[in-house]
MIMARFI-351162 format. One record per residue (C-alpha): residue number from 1; residue in one letter; z negated, x negated, y. Coordinates in steps of 0.1 Angstrom, whole numbers, plus 5000, padded with zeros to 4 digits. Last residue first. Layout:
% MIMARFI-351162
{k:NUM	r:A	Z:Z	X:X	Y:Y}
...
***
This chain:
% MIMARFI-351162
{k:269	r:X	Z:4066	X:4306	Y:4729}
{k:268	r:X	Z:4045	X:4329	Y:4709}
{k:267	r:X	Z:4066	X:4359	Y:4698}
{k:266	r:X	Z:4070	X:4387	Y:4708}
{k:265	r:X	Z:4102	X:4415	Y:4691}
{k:264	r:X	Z:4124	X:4436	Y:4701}
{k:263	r:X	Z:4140	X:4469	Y:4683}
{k:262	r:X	Z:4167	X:4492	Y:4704}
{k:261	r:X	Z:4177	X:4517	Y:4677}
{k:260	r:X	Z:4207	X:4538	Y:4672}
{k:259	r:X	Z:4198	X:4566	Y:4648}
{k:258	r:X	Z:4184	X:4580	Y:4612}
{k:257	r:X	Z:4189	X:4609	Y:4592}
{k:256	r:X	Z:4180	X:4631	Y:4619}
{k:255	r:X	Z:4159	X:4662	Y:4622}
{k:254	r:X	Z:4150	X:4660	Y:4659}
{k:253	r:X	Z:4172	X:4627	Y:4673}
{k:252	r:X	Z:4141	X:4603	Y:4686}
{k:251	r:X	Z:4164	X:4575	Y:4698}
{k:250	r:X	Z:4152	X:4546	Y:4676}
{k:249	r:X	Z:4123	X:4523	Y:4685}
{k:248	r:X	Z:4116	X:4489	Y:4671}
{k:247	r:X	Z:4086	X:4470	Y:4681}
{k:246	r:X	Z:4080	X:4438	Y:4664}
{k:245	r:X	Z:4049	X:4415	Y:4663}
{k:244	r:X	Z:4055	X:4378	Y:4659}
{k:243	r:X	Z:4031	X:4359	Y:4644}
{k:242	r:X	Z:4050	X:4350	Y:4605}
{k:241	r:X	Z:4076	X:4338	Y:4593}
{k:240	r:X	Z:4084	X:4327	Y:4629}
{k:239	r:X	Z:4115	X:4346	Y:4649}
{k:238	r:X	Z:4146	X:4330	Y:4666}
{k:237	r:X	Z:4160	X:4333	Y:4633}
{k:236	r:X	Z:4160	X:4367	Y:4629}
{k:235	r:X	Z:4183	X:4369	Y:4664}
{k:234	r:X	Z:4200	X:4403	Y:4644}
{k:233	r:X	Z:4196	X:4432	Y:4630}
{k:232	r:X	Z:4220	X:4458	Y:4615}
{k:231	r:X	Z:4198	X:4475	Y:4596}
{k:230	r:X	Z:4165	X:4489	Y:4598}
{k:229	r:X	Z:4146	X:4506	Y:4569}
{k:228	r:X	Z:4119	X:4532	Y:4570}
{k:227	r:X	Z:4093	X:4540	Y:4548}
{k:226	r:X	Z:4080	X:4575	Y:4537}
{k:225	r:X	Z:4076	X:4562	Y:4501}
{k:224	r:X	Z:4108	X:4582	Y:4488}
{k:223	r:X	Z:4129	X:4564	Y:4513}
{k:222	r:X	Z:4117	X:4530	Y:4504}
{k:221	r:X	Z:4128	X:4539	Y:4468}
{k:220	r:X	Z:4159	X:4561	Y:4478}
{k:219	r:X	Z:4169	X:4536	Y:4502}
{k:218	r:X	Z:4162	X:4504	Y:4473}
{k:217	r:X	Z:4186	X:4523	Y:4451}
{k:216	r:X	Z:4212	X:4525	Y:4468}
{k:215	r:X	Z:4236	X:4536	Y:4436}
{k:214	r:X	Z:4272	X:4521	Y:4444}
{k:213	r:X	Z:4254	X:4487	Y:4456}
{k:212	r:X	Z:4277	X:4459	Y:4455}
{k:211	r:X	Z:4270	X:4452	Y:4493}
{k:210	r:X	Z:4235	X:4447	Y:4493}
{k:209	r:X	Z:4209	X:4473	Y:4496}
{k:208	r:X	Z:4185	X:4476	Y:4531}
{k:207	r:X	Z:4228	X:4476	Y:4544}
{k:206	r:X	Z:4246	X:4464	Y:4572}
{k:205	r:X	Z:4233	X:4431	Y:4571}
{k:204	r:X	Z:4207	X:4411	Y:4592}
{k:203	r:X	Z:4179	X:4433	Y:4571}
{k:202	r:X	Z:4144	X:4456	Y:4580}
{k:201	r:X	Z:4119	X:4472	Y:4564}
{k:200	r:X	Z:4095	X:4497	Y:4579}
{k:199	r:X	Z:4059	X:4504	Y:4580}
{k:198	r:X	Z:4050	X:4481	Y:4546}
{k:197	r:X	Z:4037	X:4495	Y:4520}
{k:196	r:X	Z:4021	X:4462	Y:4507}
{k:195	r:X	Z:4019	X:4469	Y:4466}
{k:194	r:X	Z:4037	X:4503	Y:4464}
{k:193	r:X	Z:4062	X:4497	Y:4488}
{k:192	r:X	Z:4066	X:4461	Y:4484}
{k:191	r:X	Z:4070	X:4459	Y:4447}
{k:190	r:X	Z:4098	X:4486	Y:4448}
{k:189	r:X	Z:4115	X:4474	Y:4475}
{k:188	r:X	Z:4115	X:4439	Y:4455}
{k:187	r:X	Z:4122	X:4452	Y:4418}
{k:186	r:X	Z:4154	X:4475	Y:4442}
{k:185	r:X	Z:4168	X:4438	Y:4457}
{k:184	r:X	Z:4169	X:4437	Y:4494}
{k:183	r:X	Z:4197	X:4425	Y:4508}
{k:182	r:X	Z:4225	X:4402	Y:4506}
{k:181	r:X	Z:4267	X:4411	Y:4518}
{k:180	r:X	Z:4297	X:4422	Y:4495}
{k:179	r:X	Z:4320	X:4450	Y:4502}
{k:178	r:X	Z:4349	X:4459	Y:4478}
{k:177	r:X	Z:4336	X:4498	Y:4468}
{k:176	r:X	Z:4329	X:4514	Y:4503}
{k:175	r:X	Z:4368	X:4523	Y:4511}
{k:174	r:X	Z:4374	X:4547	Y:4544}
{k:173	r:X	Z:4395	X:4516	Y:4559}
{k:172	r:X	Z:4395	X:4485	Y:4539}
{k:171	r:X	Z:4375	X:4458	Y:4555}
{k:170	r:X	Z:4359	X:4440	Y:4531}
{k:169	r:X	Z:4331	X:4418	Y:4525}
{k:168	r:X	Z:4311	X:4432	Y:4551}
{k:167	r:X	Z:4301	X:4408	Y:4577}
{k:166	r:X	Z:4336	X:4385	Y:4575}
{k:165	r:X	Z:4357	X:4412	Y:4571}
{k:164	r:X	Z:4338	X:4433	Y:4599}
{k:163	r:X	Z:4340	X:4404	Y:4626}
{k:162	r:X	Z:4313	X:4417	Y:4649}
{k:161	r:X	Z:4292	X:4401	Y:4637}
{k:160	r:X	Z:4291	X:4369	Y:4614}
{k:159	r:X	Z:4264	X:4354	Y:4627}
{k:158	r:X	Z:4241	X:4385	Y:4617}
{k:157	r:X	Z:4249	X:4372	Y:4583}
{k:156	r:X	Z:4221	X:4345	Y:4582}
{k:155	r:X	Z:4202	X:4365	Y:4557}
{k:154	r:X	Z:4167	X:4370	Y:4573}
{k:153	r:X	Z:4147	X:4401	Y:4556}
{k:152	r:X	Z:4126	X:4418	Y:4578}
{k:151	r:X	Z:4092	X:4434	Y:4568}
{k:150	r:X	Z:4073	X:4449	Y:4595}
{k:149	r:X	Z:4038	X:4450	Y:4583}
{k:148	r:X	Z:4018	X:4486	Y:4576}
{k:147	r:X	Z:3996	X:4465	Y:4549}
{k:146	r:X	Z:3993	X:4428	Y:4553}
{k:145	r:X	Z:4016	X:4399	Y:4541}
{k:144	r:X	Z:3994	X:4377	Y:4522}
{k:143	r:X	Z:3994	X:4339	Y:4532}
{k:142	r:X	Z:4022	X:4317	Y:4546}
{k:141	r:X	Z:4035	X:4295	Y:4518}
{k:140	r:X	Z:4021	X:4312	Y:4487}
{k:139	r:X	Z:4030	X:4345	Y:4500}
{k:138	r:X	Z:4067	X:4337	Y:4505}
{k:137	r:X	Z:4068	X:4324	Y:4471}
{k:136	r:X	Z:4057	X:4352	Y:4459}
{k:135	r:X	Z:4083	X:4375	Y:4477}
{k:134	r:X	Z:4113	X:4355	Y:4469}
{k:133	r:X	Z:4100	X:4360	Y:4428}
{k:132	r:X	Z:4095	X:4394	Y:4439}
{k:131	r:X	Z:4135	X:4394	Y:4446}
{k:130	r:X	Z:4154	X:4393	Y:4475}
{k:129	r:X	Z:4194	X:4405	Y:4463}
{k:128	r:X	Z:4218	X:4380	Y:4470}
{k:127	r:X	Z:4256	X:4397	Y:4470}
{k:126	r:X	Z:4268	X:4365	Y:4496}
{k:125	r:X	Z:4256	X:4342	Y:4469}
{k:124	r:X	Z:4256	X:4305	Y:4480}
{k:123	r:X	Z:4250	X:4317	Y:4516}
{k:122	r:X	Z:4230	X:4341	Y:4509}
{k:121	r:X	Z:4208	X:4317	Y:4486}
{k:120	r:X	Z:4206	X:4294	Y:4513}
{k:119	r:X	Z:4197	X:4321	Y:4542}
{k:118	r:X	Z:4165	X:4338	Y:4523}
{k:117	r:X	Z:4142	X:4336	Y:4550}
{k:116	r:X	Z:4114	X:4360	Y:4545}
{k:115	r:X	Z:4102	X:4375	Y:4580}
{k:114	r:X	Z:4071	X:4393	Y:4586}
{k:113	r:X	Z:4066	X:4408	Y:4617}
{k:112	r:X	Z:4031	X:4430	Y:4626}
{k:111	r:X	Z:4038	X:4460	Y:4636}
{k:110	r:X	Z:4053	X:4490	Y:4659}
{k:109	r:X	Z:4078	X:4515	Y:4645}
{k:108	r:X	Z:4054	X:4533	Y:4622}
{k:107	r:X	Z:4027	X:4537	Y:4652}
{k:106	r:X	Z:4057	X:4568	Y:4661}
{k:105	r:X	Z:4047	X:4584	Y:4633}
{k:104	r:X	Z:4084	X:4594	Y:4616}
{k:103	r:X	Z:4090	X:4630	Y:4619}
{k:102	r:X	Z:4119	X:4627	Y:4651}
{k:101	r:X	Z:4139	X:4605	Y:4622}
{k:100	r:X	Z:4137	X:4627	Y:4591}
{k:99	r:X	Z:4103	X:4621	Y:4574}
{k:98	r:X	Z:4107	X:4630	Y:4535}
{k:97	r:X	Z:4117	X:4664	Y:4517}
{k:96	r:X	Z:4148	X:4651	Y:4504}
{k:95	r:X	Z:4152	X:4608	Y:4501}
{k:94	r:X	Z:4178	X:4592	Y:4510}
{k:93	r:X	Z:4184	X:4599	Y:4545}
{k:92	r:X	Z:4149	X:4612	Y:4538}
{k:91	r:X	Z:4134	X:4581	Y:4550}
{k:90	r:X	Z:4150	X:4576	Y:4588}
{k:89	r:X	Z:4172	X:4549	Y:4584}
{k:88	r:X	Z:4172	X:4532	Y:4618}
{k:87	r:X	Z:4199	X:4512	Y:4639}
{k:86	r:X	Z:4216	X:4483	Y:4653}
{k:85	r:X	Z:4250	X:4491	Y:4648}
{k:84	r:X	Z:4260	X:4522	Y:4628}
{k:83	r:X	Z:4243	X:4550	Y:4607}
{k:82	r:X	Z:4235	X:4579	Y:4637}
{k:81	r:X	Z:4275	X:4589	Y:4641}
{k:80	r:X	Z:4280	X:4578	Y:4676}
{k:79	r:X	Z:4298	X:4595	Y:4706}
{k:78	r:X	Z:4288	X:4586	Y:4744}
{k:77	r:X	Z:4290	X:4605	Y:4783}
{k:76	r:X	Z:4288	X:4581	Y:4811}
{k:75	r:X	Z:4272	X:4576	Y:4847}
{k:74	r:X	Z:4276	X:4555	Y:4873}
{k:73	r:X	Z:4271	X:4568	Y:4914}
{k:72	r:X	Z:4276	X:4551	Y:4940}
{k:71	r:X	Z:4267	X:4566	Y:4975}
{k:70	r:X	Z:4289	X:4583	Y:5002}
{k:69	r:X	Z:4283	X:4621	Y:4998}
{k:68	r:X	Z:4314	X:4627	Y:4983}
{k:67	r:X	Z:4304	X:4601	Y:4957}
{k:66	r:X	Z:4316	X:4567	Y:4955}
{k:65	r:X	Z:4325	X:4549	Y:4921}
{k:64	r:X	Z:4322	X:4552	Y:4887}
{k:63	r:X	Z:4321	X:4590	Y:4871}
{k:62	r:X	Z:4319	X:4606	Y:4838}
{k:61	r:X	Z:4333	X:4571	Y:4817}
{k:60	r:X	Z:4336	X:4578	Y:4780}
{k:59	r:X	Z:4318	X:4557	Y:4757}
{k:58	r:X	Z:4328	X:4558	Y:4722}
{k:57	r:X	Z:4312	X:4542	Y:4687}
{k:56	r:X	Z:4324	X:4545	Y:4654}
{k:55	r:X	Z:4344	X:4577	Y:4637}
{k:54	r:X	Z:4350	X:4592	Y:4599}
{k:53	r:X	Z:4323	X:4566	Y:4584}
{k:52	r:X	Z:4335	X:4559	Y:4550}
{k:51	r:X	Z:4337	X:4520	Y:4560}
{k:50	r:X	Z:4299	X:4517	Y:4572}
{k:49	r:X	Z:4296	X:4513	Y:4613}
{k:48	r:X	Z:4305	X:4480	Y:4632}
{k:47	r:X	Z:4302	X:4476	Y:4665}
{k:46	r:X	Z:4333	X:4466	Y:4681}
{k:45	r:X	Z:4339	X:4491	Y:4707}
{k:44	r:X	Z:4307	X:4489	Y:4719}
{k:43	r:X	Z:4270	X:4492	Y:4709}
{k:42	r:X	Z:4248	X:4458	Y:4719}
{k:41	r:X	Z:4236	X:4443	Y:4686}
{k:40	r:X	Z:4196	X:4446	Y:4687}
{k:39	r:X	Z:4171	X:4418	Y:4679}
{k:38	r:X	Z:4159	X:4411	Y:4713}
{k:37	r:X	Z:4133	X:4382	Y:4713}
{k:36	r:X	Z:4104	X:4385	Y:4737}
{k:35	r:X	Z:4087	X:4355	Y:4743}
{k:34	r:X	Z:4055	X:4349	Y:4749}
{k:33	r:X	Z:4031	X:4327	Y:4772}
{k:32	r:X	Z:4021	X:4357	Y:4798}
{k:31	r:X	Z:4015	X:4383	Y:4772}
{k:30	r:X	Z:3994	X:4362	Y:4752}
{k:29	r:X	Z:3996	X:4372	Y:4715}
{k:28	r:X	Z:3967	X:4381	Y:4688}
{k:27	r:X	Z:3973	X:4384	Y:4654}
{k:26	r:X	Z:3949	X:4405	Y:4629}
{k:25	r:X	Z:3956	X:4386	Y:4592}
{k:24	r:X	Z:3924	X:4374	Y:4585}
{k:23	r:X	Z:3901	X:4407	Y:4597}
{k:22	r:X	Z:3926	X:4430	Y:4575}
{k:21	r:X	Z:3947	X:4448	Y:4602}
{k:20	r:X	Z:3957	X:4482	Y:4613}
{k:19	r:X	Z:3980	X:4492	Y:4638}
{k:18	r:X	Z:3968	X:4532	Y:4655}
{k:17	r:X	Z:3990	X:4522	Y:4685}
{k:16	r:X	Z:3955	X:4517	Y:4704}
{k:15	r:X	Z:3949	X:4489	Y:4678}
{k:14	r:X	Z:3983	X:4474	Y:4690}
{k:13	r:X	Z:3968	X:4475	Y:4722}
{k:12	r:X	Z:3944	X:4455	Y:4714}
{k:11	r:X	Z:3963	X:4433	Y:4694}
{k:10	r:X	Z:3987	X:4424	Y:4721}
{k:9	r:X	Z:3962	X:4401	Y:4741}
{k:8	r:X	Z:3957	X:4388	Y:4774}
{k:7	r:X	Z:3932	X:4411	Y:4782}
{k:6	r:X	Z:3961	X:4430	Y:4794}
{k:5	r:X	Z:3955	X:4422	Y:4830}
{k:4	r:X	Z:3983	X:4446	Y:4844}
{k:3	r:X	Z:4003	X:4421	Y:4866}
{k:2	r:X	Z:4016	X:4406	Y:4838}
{k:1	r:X	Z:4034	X:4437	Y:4824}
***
């Protein structure tokens, strides 16, 4: 990407994306002097996927080795139910008549980051919902977070993968109703999507609603806004609060509910 003279900026080519920014909050980044952050779990045998989920994630080797013909060839076949890992939640998988995950504008997945950083409260309430309270507060320190941002929600529990007692609470087999983790609160979701409607929201848990949740409200209220959420994230603390720009993009599964996501992010070094 050096060697392409990119006016040594991201925010034009954000603005080719179709990214939109008031004149006080447009970020520029130098290609050459960032750093790109990888905020993906890789997808093995470990990754974690909700309890009620009937299978996880399975590579099966096709071939690895010589050919006939005298070459190497690698190549495998995998097996994933969409929710699990690193991944997207396309809006209508709570929401009817929304975006499934091939409908969602593909500018959606690309945006400025915001990150709220609510890591002491997690850890002296693993079922810590954010709440508008967390939200103001973020404003007052670091300034308004724009329209079509990228909000992510740092927890701290992304340190706790891939041990699935530790990261969800519980680890009863095909049981939902014992796990405890932070996430967004519903007042919060709610606030966001109507007052900042944001692309996509993100979390460092397995869940845009905490662990407790039996009703998931905050999906079916991003959901019914057209607005993603993204779970299973992780390196949030390598990120700023804000002046990083994220990129997340999910296997483009027609009709989905969601998928497996690889998501990075730049940041200024």
């Amino acid at each position: 990407m050096r060697k392409l003279s990119i006016c040594s900026s991201l925010f034009l080519g954000l603005m080719a994306f179709g990214a939109r920014f008031e004149p006080a909050q447009a970020q520029s980044l130098d290609l050459t002097s960032s750093k790109v952050v990888d905020l993906s779990h890789a997808f093995n045998a470990e990754t974690i996927y909700w309890p009620t989920s009937p299978s996880g994630f399975e590579l099966k080797a096709l071939h690895k080795g010589p050919t006939k013909a005298g070459f190497f060839y690698y190549a495998n076949a995998f097996c994933s139910p969409e929710h699990g890992g690193t991944h997207l939640d396309a809006p209508m998988h709570f929401a009817e008549a929304r975006w499934t995950s091939s409908d969602i504008p593909v500018e959606r997945f690309v945006g400025p980051a915001i990150v709220i950083d609510v890591t002491a409260k997690a850890e002296a309430n693993p079922d810590y919902l954010l709440t508008v309270d967390d939200i103001a507060a973020f404003e007052a320190a670091h300034g308004r977070i724009p329209d079509k941002a990228i909000v992510l929600l740092r927890t701290g529990w992304s340190s706790r993968w891939p041990d699935k007692k530790a990261y969800l609470g519980d680890d009863t087999p095909g049981d939902a109703t014992h796990l405890h983790f932070p996430s967004f609160g519903p007042d919060a979701a709610a606030w966001l999507a109507k007052e900042r409607r944001p692309n996509l929201i993100g979390v460092d848990t397995a869940s845009v609603d905490n662990g407790p949740s039996q009703d998931f409200m905050v999906h079916r209220i991003i959901g019914a806004a057209n607005i993603g959420g993204l779970e299973n994230l992780t390196n949030l603390d390598q990120l700023p609060p804000t002046g990083a720009i994220v990129i997340a993009l999910p296997m483009k599964i027609e009709k989905g509910s969601g998928g497996p996501a690889r998501i990075i992010a730049l940041t200024p070094h």
